[in-house]
mmCIF file of the N, C-alpha and C atoms, coordinates in Angstrom:
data_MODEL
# 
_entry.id   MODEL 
# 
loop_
_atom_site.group_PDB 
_atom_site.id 
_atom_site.type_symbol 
_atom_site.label_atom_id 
_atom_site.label_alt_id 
_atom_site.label_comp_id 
_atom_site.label_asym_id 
_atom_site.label_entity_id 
_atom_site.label_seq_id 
_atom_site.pdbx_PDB_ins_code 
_atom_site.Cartn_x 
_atom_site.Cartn_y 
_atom_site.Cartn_z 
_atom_site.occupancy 
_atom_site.B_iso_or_equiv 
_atom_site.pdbx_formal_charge 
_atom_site.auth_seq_id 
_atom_site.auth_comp_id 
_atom_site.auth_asym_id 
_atom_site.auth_atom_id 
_atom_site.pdbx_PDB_model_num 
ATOM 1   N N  . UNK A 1 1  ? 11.863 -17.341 258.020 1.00 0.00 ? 1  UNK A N  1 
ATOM 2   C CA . UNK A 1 1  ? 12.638 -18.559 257.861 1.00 0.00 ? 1  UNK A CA 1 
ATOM 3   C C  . UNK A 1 1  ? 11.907 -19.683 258.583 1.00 0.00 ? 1  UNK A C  1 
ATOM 4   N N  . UNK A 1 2  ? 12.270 -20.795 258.150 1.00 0.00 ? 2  UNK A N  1 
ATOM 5   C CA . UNK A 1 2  ? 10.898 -22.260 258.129 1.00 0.00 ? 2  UNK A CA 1 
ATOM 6   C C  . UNK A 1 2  ? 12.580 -22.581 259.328 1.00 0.00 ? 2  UNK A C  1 
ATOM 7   N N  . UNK A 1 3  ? 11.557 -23.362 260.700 1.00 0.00 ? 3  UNK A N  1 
ATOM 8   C CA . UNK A 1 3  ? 12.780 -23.863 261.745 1.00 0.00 ? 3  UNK A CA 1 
ATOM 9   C C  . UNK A 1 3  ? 11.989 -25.191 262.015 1.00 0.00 ? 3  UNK A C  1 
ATOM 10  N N  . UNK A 1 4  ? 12.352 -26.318 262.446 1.00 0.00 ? 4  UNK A N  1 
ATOM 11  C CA . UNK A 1 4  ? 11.789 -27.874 262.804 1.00 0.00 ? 4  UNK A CA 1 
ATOM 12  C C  . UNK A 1 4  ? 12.544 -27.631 264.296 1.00 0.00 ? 4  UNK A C  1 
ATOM 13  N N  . UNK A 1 5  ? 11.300 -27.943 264.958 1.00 0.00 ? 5  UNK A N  1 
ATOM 14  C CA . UNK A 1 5  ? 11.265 -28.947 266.137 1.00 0.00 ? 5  UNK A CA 1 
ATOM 15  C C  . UNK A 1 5  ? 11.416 -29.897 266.682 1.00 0.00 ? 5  UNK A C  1 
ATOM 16  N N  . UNK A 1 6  ? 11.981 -30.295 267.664 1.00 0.00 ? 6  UNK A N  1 
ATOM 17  C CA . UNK A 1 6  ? 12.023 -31.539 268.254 1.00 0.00 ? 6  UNK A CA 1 
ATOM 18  C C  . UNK A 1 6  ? 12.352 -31.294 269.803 1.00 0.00 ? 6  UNK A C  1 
ATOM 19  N N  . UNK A 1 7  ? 12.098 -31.958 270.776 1.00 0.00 ? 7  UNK A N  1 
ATOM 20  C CA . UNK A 1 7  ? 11.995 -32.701 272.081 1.00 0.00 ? 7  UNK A CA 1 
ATOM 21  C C  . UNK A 1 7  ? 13.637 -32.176 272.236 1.00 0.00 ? 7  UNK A C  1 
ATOM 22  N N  . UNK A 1 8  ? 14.235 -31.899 273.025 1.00 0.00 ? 8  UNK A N  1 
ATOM 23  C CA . UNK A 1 8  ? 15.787 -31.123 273.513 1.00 0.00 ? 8  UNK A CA 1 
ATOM 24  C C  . UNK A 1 8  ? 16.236 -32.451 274.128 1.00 0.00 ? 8  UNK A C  1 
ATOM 25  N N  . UNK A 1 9  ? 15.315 -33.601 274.855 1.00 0.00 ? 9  UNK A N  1 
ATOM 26  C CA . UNK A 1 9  ? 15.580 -34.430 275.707 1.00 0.00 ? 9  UNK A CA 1 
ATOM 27  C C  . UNK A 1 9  ? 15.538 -35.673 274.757 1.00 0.00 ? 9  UNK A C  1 
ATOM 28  N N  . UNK A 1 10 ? 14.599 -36.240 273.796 1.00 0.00 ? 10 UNK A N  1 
ATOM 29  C CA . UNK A 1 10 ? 14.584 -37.232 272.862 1.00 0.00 ? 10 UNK A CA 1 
ATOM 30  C C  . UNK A 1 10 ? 15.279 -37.114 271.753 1.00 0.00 ? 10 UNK A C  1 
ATOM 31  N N  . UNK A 1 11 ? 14.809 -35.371 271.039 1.00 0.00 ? 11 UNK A N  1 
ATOM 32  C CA . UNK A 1 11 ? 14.796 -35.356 269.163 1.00 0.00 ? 11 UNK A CA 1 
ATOM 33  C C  . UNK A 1 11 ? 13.962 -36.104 268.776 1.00 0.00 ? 11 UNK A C  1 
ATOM 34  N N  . UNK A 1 12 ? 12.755 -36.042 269.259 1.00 0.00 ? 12 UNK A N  1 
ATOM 35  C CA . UNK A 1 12 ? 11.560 -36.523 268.499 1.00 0.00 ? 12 UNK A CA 1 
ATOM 36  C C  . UNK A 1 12 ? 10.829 -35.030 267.788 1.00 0.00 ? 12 UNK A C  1 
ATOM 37  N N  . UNK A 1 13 ? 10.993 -35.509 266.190 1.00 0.00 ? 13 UNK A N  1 
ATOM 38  C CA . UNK A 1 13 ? 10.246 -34.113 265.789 1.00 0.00 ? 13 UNK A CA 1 
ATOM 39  C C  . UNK A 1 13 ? 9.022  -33.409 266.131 1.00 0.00 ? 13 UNK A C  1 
ATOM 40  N N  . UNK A 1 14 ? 8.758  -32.784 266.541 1.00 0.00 ? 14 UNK A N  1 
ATOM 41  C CA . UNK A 1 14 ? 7.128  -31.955 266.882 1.00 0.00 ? 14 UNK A CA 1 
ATOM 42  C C  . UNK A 1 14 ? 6.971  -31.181 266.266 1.00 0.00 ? 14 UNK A C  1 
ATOM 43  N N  . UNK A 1 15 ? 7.213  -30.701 265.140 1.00 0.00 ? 15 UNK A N  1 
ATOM 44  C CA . UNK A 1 15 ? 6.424  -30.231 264.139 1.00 0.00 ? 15 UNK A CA 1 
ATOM 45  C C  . UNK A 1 15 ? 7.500  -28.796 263.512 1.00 0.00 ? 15 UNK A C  1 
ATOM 46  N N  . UNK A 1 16 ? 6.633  -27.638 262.863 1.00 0.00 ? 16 UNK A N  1 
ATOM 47  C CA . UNK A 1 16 ? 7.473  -26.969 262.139 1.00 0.00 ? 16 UNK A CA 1 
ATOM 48  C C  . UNK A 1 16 ? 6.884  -25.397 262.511 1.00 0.00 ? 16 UNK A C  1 
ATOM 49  N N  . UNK A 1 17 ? 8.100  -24.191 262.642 1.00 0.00 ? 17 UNK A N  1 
ATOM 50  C CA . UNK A 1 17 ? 7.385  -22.872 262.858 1.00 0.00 ? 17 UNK A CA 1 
ATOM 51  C C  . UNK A 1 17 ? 8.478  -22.313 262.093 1.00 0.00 ? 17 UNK A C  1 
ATOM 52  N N  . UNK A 1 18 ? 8.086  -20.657 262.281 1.00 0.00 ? 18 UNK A N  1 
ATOM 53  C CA . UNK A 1 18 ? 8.567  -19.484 261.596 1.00 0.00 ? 18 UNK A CA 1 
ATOM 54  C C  . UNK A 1 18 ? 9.261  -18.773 262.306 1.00 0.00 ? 18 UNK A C  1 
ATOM 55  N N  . UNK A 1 19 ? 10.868 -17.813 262.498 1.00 0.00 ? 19 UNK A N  1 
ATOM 56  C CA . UNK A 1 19 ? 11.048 -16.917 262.552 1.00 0.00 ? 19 UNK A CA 1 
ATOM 57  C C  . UNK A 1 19 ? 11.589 -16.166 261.860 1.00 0.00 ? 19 UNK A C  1 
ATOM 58  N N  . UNK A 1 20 ? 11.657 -14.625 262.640 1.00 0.00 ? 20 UNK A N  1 
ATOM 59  C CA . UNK A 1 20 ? 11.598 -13.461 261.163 1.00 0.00 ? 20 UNK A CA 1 
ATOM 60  C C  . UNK A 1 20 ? 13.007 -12.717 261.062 1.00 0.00 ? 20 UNK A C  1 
ATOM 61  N N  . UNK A 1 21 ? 13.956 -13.818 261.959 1.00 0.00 ? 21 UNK A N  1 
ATOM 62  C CA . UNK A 1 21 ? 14.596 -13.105 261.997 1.00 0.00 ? 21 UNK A CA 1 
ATOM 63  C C  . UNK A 1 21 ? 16.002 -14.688 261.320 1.00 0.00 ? 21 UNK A C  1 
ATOM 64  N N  . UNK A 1 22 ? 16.573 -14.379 259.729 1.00 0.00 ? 22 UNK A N  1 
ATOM 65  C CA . UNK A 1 22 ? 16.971 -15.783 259.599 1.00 0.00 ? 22 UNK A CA 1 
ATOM 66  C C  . UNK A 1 22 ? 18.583 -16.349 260.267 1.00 0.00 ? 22 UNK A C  1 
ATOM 67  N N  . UNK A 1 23 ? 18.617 -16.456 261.176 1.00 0.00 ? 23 UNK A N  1 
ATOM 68  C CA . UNK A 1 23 ? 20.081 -16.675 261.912 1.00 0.00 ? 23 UNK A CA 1 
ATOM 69  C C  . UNK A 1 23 ? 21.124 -17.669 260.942 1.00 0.00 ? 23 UNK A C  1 
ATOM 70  N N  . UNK A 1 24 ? 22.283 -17.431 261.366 1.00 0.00 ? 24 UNK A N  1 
ATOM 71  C CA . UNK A 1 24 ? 23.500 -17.624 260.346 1.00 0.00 ? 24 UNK A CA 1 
ATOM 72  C C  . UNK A 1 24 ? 23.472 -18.951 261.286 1.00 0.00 ? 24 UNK A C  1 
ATOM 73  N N  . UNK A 1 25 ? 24.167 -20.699 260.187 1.00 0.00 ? 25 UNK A N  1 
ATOM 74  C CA . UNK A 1 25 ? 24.016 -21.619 261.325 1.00 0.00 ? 25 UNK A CA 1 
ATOM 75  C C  . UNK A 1 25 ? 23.730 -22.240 262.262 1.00 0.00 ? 25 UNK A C  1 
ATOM 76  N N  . UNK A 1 26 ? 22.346 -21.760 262.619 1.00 0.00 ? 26 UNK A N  1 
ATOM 77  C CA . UNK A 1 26 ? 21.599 -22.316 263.258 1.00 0.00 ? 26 UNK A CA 1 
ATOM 78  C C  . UNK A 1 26 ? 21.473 -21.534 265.096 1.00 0.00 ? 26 UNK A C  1 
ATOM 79  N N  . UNK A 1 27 ? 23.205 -20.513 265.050 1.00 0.00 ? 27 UNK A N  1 
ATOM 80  C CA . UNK A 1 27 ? 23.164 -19.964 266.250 1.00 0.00 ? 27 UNK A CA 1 
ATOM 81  C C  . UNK A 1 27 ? 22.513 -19.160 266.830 1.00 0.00 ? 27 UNK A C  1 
ATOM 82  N N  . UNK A 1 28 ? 21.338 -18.570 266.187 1.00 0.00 ? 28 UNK A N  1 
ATOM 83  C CA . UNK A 1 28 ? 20.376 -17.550 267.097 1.00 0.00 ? 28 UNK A CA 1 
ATOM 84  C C  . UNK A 1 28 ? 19.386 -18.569 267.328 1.00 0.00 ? 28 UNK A C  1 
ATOM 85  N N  . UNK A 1 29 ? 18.621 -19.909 267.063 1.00 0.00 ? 29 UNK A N  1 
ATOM 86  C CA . UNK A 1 29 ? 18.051 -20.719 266.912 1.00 0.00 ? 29 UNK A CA 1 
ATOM 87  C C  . UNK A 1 29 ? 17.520 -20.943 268.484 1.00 0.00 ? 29 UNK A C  1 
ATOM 88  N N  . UNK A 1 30 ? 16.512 -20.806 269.169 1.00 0.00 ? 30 UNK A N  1 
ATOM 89  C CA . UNK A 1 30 ? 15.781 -21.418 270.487 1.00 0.00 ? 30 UNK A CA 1 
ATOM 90  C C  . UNK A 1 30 ? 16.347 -22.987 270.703 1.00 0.00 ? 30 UNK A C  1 
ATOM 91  N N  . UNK A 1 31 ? 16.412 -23.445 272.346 1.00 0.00 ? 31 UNK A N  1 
ATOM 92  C CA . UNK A 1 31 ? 16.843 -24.696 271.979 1.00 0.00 ? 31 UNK A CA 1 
ATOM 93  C C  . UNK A 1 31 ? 16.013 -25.685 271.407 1.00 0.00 ? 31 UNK A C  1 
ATOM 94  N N  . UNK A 1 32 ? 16.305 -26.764 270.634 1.00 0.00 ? 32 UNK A N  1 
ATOM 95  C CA . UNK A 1 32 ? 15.353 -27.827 270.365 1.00 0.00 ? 32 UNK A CA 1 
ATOM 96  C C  . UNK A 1 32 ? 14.739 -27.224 268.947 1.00 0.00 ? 32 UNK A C  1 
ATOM 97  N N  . UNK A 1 33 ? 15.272 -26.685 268.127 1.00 0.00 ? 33 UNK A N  1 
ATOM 98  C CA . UNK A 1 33 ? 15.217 -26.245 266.548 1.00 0.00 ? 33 UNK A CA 1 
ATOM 99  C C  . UNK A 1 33 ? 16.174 -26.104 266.174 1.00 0.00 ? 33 UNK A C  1 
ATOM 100 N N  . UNK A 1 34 ? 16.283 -26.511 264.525 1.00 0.00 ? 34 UNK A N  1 
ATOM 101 C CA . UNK A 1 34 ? 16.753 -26.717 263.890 1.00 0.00 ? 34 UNK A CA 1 
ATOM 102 C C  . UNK A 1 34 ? 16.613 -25.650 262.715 1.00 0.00 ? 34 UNK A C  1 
ATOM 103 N N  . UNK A 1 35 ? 17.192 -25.627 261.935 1.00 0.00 ? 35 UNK A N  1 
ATOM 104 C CA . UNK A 1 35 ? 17.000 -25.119 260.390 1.00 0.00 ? 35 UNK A CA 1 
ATOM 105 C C  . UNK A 1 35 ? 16.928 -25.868 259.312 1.00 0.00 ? 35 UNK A C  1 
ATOM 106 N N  . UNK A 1 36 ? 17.379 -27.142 259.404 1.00 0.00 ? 36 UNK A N  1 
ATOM 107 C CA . UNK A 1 36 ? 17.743 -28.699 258.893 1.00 0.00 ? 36 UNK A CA 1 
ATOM 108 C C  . UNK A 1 36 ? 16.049 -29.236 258.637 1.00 0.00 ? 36 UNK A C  1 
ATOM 109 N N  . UNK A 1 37 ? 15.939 -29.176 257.568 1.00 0.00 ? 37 UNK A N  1 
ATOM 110 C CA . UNK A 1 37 ? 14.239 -30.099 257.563 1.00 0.00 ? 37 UNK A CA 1 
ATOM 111 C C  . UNK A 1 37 ? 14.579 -31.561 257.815 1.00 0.00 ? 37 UNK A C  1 
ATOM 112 N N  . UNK A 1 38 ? 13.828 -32.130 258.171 1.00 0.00 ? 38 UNK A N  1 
ATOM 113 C CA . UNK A 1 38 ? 13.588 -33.555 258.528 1.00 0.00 ? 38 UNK A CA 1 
ATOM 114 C C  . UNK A 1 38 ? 13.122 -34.388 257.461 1.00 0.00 ? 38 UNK A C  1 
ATOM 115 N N  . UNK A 1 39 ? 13.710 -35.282 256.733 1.00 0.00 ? 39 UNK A N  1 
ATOM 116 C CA . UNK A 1 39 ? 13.702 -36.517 255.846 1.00 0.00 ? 39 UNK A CA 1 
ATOM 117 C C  . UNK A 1 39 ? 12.103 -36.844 256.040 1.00 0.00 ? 39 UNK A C  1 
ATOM 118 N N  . UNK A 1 40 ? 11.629 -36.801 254.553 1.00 0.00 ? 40 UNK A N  1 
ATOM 119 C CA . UNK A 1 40 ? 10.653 -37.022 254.840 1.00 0.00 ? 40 UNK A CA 1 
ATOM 120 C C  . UNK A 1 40 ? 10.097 -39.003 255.246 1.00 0.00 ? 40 UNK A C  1 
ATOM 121 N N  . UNK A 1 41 ? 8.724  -39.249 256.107 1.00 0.00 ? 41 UNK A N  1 
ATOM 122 C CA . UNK A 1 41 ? 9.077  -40.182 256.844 1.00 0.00 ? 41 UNK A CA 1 
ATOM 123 C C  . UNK A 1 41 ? 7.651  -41.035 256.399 1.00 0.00 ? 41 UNK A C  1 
ATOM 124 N N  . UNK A 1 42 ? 7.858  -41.963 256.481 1.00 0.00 ? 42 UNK A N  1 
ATOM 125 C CA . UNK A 1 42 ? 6.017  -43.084 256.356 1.00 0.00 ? 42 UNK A CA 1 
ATOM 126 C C  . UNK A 1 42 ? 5.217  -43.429 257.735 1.00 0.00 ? 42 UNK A C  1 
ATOM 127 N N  . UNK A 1 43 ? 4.272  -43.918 257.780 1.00 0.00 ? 43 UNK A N  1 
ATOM 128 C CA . UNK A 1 43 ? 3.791  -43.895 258.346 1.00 0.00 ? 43 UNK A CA 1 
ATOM 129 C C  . UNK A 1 43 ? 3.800  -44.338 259.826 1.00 0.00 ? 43 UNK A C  1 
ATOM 130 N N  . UNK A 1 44 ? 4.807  -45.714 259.998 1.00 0.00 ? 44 UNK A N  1 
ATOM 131 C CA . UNK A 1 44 ? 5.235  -46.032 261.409 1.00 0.00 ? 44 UNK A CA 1 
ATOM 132 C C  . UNK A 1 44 ? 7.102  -45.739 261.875 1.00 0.00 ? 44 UNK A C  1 
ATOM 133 N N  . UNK A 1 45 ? 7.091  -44.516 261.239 1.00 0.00 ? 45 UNK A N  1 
ATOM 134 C CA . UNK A 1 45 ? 8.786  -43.412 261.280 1.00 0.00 ? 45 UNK A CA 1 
ATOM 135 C C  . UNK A 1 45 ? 8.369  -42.246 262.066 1.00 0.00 ? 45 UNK A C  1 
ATOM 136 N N  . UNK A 1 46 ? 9.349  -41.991 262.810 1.00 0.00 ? 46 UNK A N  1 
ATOM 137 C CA . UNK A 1 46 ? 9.270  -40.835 263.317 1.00 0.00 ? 46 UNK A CA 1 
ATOM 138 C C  . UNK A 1 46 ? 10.869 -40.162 263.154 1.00 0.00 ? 46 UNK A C  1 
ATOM 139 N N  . UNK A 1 47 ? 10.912 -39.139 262.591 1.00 0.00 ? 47 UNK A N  1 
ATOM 140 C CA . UNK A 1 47 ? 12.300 -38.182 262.806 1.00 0.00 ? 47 UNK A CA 1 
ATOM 141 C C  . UNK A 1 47 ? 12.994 -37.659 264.151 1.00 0.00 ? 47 UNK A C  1 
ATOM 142 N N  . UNK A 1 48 ? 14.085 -38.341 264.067 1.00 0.00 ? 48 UNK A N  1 
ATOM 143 C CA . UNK A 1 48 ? 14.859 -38.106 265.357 1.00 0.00 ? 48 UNK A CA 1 
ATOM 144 C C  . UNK A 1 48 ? 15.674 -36.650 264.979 1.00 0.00 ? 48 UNK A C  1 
ATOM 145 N N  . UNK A 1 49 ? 16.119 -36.175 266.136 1.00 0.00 ? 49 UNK A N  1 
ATOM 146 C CA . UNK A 1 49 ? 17.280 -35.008 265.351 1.00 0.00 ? 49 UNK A CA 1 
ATOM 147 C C  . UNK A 1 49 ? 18.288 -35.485 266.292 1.00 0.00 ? 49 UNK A C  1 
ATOM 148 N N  . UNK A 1 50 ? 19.465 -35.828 266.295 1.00 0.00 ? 50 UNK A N  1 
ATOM 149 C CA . UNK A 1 50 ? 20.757 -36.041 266.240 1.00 0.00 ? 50 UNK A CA 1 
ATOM 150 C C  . UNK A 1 50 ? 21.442 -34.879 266.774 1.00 0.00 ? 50 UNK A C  1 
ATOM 151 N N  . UNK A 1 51 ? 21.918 -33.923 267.684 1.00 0.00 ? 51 UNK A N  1 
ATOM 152 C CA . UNK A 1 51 ? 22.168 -32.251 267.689 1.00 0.00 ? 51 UNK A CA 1 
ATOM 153 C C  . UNK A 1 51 ? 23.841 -32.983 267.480 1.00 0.00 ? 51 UNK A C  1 
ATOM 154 N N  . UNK A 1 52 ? 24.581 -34.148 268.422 1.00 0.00 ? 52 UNK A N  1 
ATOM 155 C CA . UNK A 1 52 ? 25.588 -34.148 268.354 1.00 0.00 ? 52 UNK A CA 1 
ATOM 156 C C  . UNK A 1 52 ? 26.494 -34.142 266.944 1.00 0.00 ? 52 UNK A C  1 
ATOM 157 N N  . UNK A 1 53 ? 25.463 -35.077 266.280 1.00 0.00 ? 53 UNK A N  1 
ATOM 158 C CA . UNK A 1 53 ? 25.973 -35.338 264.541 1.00 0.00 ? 53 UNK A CA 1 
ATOM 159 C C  . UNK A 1 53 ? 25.428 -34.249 263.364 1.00 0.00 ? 53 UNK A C  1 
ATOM 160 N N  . UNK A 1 54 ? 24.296 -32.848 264.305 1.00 0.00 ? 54 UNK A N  1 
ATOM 161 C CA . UNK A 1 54 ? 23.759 -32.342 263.621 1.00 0.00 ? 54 UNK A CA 1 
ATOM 162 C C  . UNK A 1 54 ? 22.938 -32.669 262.277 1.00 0.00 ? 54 UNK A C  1 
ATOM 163 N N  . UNK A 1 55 ? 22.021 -33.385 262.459 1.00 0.00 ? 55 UNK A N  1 
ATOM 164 C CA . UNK A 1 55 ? 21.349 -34.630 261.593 1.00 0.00 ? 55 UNK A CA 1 
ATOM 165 C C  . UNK A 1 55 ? 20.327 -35.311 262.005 1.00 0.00 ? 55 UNK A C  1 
ATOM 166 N N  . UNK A 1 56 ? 19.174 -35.663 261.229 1.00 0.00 ? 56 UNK A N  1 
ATOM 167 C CA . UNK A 1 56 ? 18.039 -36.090 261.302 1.00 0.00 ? 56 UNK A CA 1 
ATOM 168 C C  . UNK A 1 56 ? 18.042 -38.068 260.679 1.00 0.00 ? 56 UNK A C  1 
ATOM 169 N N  . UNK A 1 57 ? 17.475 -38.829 261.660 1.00 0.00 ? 57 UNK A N  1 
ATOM 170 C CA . UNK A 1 57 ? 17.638 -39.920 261.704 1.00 0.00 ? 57 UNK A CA 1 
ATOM 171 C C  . UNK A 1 57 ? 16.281 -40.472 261.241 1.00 0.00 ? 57 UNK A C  1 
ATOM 172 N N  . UNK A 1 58 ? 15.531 -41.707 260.950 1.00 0.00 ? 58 UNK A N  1 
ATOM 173 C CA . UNK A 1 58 ? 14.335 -41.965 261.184 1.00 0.00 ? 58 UNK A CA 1 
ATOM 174 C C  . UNK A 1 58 ? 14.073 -43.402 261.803 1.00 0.00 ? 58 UNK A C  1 
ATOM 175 N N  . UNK A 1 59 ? 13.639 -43.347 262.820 1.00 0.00 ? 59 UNK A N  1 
ATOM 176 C CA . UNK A 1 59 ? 13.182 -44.822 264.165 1.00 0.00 ? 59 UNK A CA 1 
ATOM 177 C C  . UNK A 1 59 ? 11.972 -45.140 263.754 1.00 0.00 ? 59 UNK A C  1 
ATOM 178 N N  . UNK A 1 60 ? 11.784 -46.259 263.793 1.00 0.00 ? 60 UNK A N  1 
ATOM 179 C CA . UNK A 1 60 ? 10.878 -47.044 263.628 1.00 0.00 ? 60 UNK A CA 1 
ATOM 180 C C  . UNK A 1 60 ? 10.219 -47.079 265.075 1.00 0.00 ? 60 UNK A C  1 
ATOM 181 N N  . UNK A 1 61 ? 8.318  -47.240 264.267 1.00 0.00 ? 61 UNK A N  1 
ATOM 182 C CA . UNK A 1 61 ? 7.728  -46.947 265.657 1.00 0.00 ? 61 UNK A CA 1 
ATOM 183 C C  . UNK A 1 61 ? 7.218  -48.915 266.306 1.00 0.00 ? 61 UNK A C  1 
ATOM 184 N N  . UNK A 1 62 ? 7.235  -48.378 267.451 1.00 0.00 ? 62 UNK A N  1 
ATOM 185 C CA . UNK A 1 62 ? 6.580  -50.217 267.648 1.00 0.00 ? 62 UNK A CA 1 
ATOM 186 C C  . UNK A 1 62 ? 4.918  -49.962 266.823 1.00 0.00 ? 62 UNK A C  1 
ATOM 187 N N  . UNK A 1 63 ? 5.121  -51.527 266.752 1.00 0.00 ? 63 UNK A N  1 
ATOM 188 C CA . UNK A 1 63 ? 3.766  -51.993 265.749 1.00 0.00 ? 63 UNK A CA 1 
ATOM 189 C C  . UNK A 1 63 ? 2.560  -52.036 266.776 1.00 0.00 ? 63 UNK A C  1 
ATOM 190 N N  . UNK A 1 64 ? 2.843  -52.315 267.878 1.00 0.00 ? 64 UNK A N  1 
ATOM 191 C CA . UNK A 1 64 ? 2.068  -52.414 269.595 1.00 0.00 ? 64 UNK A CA 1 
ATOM 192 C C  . UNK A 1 64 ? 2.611  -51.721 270.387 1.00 0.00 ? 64 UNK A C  1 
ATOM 193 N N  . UNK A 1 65 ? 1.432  -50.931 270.980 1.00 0.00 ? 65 UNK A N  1 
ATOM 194 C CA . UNK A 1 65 ? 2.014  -49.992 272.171 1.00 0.00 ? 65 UNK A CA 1 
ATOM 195 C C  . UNK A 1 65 ? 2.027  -50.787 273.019 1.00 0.00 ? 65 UNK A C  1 
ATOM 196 N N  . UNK A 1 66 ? 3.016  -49.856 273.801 1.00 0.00 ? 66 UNK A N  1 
ATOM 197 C CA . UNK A 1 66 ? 3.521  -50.581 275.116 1.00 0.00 ? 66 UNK A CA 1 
ATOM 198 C C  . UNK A 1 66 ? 2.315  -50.535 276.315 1.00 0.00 ? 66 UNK A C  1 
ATOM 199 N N  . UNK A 1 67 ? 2.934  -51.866 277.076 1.00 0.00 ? 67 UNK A N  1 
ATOM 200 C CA . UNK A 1 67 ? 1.427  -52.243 278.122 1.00 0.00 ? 67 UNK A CA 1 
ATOM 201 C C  . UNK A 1 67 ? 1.344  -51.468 278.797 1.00 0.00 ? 67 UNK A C  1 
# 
């Protein structure tokens, strides 16, 4: 089963892994994964995950990094 990542402290997505074992609802799930794929996003988006609303958001990135 395909699980998405994200940051436990932000919900900034970090990317995507596998386990072999497919949990009902998300409850055998490590913290900070999901089962929920992430909307796909362009180029200055990044996917938030939402755990309270259970849901994937997409933020806009600054155009200039910060000083």
């Amino acid at each position: 089963m395909k699980i998405y990542l994200f940051n436990p402290e932000t919900g900034i997505y970090l990317g995507e892994d596998f386990v072999e074992d497919a949990p009902i609802f998300d409850s055998g799930l490590p913290a900070g994964a999901t089962a929920i794929a992430p909307p796909s996003f362009e180029r200055r988006e990044v996917p938030v995950f939402v755990e309270e609303e259970n849901r994937w958001v997409l933020r806009a990135l600054p155009l200039t990094p910060p000083p």
